[in-house]
C-alpha positions in Angstrom: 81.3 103.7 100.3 81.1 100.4 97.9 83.9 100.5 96.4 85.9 97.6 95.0 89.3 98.0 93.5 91.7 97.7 96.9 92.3 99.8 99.7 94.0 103.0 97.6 93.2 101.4 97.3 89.6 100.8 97.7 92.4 100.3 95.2 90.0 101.4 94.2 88.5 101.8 97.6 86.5 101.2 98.5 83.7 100.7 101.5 85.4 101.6 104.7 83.6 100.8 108.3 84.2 101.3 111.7 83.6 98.5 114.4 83.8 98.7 118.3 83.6 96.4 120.9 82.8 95.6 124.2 80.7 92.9 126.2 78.9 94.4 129.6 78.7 92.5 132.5 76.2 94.5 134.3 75.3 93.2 137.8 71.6 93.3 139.2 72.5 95.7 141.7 73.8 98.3 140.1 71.3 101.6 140.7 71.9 105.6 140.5 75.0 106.5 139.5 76.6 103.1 139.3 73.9 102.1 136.5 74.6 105.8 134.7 78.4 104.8 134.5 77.2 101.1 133.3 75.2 102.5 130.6 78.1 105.1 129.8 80.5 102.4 129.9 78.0 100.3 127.1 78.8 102.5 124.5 80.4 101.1 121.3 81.4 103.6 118.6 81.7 102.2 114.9 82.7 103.6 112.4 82.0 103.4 108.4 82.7 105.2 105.2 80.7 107.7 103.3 77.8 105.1 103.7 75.3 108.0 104.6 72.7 108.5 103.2 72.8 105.5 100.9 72.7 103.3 103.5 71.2 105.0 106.8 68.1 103.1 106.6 69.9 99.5 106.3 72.5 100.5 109.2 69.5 102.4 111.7 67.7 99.0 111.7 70.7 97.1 112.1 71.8 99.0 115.3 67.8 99.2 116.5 67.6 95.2 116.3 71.1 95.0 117.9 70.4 97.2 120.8 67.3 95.4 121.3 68.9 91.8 121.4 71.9 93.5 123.6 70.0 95.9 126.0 73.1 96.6 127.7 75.1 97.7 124.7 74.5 101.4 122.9 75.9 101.7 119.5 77.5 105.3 118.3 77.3 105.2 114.3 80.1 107.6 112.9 80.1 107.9 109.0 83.5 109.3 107.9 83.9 110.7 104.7 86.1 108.0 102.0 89.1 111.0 101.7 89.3 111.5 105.6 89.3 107.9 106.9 92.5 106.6 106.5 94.1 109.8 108.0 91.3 109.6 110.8 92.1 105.9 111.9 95.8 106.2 112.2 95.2 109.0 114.4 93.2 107.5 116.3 95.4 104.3 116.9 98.3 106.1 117.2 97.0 108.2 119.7 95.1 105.4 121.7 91.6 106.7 121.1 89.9 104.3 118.5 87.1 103.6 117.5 85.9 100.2 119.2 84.5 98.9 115.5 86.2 99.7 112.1 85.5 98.9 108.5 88.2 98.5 106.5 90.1 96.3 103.6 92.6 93.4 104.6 95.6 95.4 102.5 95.2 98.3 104.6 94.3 96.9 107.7 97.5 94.5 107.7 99.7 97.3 107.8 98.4 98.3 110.8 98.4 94.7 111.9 102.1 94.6 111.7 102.3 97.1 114.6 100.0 95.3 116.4 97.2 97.5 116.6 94.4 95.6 116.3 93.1 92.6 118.5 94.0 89.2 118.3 90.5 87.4 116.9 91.7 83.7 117.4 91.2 83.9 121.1 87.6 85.7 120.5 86.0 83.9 117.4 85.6 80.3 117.9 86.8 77.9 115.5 82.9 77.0 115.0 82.1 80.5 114.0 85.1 81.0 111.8 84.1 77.8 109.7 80.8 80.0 108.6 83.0 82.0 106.7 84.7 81.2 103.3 87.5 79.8 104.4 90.0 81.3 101.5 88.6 84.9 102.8 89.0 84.2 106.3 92.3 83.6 105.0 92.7 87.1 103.5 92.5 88.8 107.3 95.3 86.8 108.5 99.2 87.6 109.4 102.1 85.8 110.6 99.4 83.0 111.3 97.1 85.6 113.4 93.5 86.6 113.1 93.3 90.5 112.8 89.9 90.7 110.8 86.8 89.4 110.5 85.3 89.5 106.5 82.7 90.7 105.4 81.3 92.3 101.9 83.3 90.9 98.7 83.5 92.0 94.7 84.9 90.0 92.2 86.0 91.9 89.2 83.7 91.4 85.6 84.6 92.5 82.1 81.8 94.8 81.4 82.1 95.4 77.4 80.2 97.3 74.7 79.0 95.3 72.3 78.6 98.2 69.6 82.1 99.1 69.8 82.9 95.2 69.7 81.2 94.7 66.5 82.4 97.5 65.4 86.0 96.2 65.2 84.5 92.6 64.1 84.7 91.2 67.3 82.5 88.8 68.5 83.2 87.9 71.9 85.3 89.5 74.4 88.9 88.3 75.3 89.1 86.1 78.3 92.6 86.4 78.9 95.3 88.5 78.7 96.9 87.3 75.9 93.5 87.4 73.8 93.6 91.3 75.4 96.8 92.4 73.9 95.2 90.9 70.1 92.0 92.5 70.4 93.2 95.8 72.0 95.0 96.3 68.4 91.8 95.1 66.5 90.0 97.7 68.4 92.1 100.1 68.1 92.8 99.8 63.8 89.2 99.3 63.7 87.5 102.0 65.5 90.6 104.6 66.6 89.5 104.0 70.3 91.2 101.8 73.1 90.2 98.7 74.5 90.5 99.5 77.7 92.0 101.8 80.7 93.9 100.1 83.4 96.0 102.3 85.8 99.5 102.2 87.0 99.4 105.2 89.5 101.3 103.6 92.5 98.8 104.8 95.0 95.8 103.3 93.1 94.4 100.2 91.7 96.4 97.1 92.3 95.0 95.5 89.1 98.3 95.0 87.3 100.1 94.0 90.4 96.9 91.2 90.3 97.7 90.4 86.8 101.6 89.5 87.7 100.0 86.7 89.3 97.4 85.5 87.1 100.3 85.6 84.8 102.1 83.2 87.0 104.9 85.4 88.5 105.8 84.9 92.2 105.8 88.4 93.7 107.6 87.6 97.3 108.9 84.0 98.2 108.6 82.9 102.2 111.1 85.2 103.6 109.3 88.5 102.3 112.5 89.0 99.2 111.6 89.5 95.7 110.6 86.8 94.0 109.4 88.5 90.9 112.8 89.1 89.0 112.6 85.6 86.9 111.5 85.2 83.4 108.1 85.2 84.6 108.2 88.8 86.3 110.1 89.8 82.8 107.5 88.7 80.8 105.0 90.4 82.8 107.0 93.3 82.9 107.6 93.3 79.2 103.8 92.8 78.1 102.5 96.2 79.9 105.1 98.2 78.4 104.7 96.3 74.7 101.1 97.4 75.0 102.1 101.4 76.1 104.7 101.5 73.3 102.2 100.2 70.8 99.6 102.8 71.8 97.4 100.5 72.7 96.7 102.3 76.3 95.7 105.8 77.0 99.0 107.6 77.8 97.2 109.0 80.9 97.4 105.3 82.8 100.1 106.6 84.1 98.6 109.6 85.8 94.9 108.7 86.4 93.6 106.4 88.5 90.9 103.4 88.1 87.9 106.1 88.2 89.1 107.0 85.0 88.3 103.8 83.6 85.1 104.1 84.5 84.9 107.7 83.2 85.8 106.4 79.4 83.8 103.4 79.9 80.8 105.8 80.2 81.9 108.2 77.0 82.1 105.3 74.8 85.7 105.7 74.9 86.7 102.1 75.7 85.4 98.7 74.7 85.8 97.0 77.9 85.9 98.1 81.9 87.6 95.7 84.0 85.5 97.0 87.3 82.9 95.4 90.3 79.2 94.6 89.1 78.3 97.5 91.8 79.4 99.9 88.8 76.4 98.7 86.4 74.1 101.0 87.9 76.4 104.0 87.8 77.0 103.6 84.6 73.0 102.9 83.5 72.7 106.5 85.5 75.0 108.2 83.8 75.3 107.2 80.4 72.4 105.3 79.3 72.9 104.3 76.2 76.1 103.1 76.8 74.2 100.5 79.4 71.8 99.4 77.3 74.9 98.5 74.7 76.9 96.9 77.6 77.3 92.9 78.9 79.5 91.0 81.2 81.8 88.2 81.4 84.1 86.7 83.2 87.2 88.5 84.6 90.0 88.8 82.2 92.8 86.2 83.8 96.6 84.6 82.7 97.6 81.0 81.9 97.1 80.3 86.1 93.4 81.0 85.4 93.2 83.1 88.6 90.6 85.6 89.8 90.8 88.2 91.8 88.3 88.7 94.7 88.5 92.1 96.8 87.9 92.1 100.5 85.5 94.7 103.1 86.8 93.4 106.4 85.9 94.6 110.0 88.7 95.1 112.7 88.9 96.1 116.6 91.5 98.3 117.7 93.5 96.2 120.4 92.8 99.3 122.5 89.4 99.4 122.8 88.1 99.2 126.4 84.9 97.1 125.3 86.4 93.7 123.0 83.9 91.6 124.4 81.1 94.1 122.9 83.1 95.2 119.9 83.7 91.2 118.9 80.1 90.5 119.0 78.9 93.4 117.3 81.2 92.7 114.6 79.9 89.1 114.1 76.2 90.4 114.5 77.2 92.4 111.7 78.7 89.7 109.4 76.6 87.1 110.1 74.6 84.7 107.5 71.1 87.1 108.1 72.7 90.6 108.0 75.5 89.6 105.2 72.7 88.4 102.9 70.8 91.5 103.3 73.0 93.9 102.8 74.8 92.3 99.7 71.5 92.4 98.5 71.6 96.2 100.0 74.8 97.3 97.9 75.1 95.1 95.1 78.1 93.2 96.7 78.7 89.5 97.8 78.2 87.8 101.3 81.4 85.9 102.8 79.2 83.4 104.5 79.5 80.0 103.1 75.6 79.9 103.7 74.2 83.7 102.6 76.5 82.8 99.1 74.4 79.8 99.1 71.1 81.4 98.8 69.4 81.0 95.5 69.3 85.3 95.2 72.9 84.4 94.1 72.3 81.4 91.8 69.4 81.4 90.2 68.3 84.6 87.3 65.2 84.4 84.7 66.1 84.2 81.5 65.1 88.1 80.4 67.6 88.6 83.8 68.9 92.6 83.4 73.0 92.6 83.1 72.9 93.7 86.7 71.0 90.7 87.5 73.2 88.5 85.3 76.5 90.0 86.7 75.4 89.0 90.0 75.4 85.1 89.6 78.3 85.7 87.5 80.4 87.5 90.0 78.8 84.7 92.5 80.2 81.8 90.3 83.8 83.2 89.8 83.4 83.5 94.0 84.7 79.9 94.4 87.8 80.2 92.2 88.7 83.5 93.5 91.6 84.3 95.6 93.3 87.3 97.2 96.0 87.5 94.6 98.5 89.7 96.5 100.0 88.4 99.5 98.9 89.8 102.9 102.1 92.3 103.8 102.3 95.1 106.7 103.8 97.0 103.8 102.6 95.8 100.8 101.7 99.5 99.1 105.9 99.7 98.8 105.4 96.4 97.0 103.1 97.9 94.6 105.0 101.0 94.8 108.4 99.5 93.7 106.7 97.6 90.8 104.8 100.2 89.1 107.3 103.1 89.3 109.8 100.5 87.5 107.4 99.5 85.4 106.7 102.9 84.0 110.3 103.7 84.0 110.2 101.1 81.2 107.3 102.1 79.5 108.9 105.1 79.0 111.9 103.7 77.6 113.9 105.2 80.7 114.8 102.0 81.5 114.8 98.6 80.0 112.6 95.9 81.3 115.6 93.4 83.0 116.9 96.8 84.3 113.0 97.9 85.6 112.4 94.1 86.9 116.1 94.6 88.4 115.8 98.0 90.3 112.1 97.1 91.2 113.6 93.9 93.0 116.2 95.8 94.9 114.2 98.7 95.8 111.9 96.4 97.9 114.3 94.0 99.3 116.2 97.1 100.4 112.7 98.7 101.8 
């Protein structure tokens, strides 16, 4: 499933995969039943999310040429649907039965991490063959200094705006930051009785806002794992989401819906601007056409830090897979420069592959370019100033958690913001 708001988060999930491994070292004089067990014994199951039947063609050649490089190796495709998977996996770990090959999102996947249940990729993955990746997303798979992923598909977010309802409110360009937001969300909403936009602050959802702390320079945890965010930075953050709720300038259902709501007042004309992937334009052009045909993109709204958020697809291998060998090099035949590049071009994503991002399919458009075309270089561009704005934590949904229950607390006037900020900070030192 492409999906990019976080691991929910899919946030905003998001695409999950499965990925198992196992090298075979099959001697020439195996016959009969000790070449049956072999070829038993080859089998690698991997496992994806909800990627049938989008994507059935891309993945059946993709096994077909693997098998045929790797003789010796079978691979067992297993599509799970988005709602079962994370229910599915930690099943499976916990009852030592994994899959050998897993798709999934570096938030999700670290928590799992922290119990150790996936395989330690430093001793695998040469340093050579890490260096092919983006270093900064490498980065993102990472915890307590230890390789548990290996990347692969990245969104950035995009402001995709309609430029009827912008000129509408005499508009005439959208705001890049989140102080230009807060002006033109008012503008918008004098003007034309509709919002600017939808952003969510369900706790199980989007991390979006919890990005936003950061592009608005507060530091969420310092090195020890404590709060860090209850300083004048955190309190301004704090006190700018619930300035906008009290102003009605956000749909009082933020609190209850999550980030496919967004999309769903995007696509009614109900909001100027949709803070979502470029993988959305063509949902959108299917489902409310003349809302596409009135929409363009720019840049990712950011704070003073000038920040962007990029979201990462990973692949893992359960550290108790019987095949790591196997599972380790499927997993890199399935990330590397070749496959990455044809799959982003596949699913409307980006490669992390220093050299498939370098291809020109990512940098160069004609000037009558579609906005789906457009949206691709941009999202491309913002690539090398992006950053995994949330710090990799075994437990970092109760960070989220902390924060936005506070945070509504306040925009409900049930709290006030140093008292939000306050309880938010002791609630997840105290986890």
């Amino acid at each position: 499933m492409i999906k990019m708001p976080k691991f929910k988060q899919l946030t905003v999930f998001v695409l999950l995969g499965l990925f198992t491994s196992w090298i075979v070292s099959c001697s020439t004089g195996n016959v009969g039943t000790g070449a049956k067990q072999a070829s038993e014994a080859a089998t690698i199951e991997f496992w994806t999310m909800q990627l049938q039947p989008q994507f059935t063609n891309y993945f059946q050649s993709l096994i077909t040429k693997f098998e045929s490089q790797n003789p010796s190796i079978k691979i067992n495709w297993v599509d799970v649907p988005w709602a079962a998977m994370e229910n599915k996996i930690l099943t499976a770990v916990s009852a030592k039965t994994p899959p050998d090959v897993v798709n999934l999102n570096p938030d999700f996947a670290s928590q799992l991490a922290g119990r150790n249940a996936w395989l330690d990729l430093d001793a695998k993955v040469s340093k050579v063959v890490r260096s092919s990746y983006l270093p900064n997303i490498w980065k993102a798979s990472t915890l307590n200094g230890k390789s548990f992923g290996i990347p692969w598909y990245l969104t950035t977010r995009l402001t995709i705006y309609n430029t009827d309802l912008l000129k509408q409110a005499g508009i005439s360009k959208p705001p890049a930051t989140y102080a230009e937001l807060a002006k033109v969300a008012q503008q918008i909403k004098d003007q034309t009785k509709k919002y600017a936009f939808f952003v969510t602050f369900v706790p199980q959802d989007s991390g979006e806002v919890l990005e936003s702390f950061v592009q608005m320079g507060v530091t969420l945890v310092d090195t020890e794992g404590k709060a860090a965010f209850n300083s004048p930075q955190g309190k301004a953050a704090f006190q700018y989401w619930v300035d906008l709720y009290k102003k009605g300038l956000l749909p009082k259902e933020s609190l209850t819906q999550g980030h496919r709501h967004a999309i769903d007042l995007y696509q009614a004309g109900e909001t100027a601007l949709l803070a979502s992937g470029p993988e959305f334009l063509k949902t959108i052009a299917n489902n409310a056409p003349k809302i596409a045909q009135a929409s363009a993109i720019a840049p990712q709204l950011t704070g003073d830090t000038g920040k962007k958020n990029v979201a990462v697809m990973n692949i893992v291998i359960p550290r108790d897979t019987k095949k790591p060998d196997a599972a380790v090099k499927f997993a890199l035949f399935v990330t590397n420069d070749e496959n990455q590049l044809a799959f982003a071009k596949a699913a409307n994503v980006l490669p992390s592959t220093i050299k498939a991002l370098g291809d020109s399919y990512f940098k160069d458009v004609a000037a009558n370019a579609t906005t789906v075309e457009k949206a691709r270089v941009t999202s491309a561009k913002q690539l090398q100033q992006a950053e995994i704005l949330t710090p990799t934590l075994k437990d970092s949904k109760k960070l989220q958690k902390s924060i936005y229950e506070n945070l509504q607390a306040a925009m409900l006037g049930e709290k006030t913001v140093d008292k939000a900020v306050e309880d938010a900070a002791q609630q997840w030192n105290n986890r």
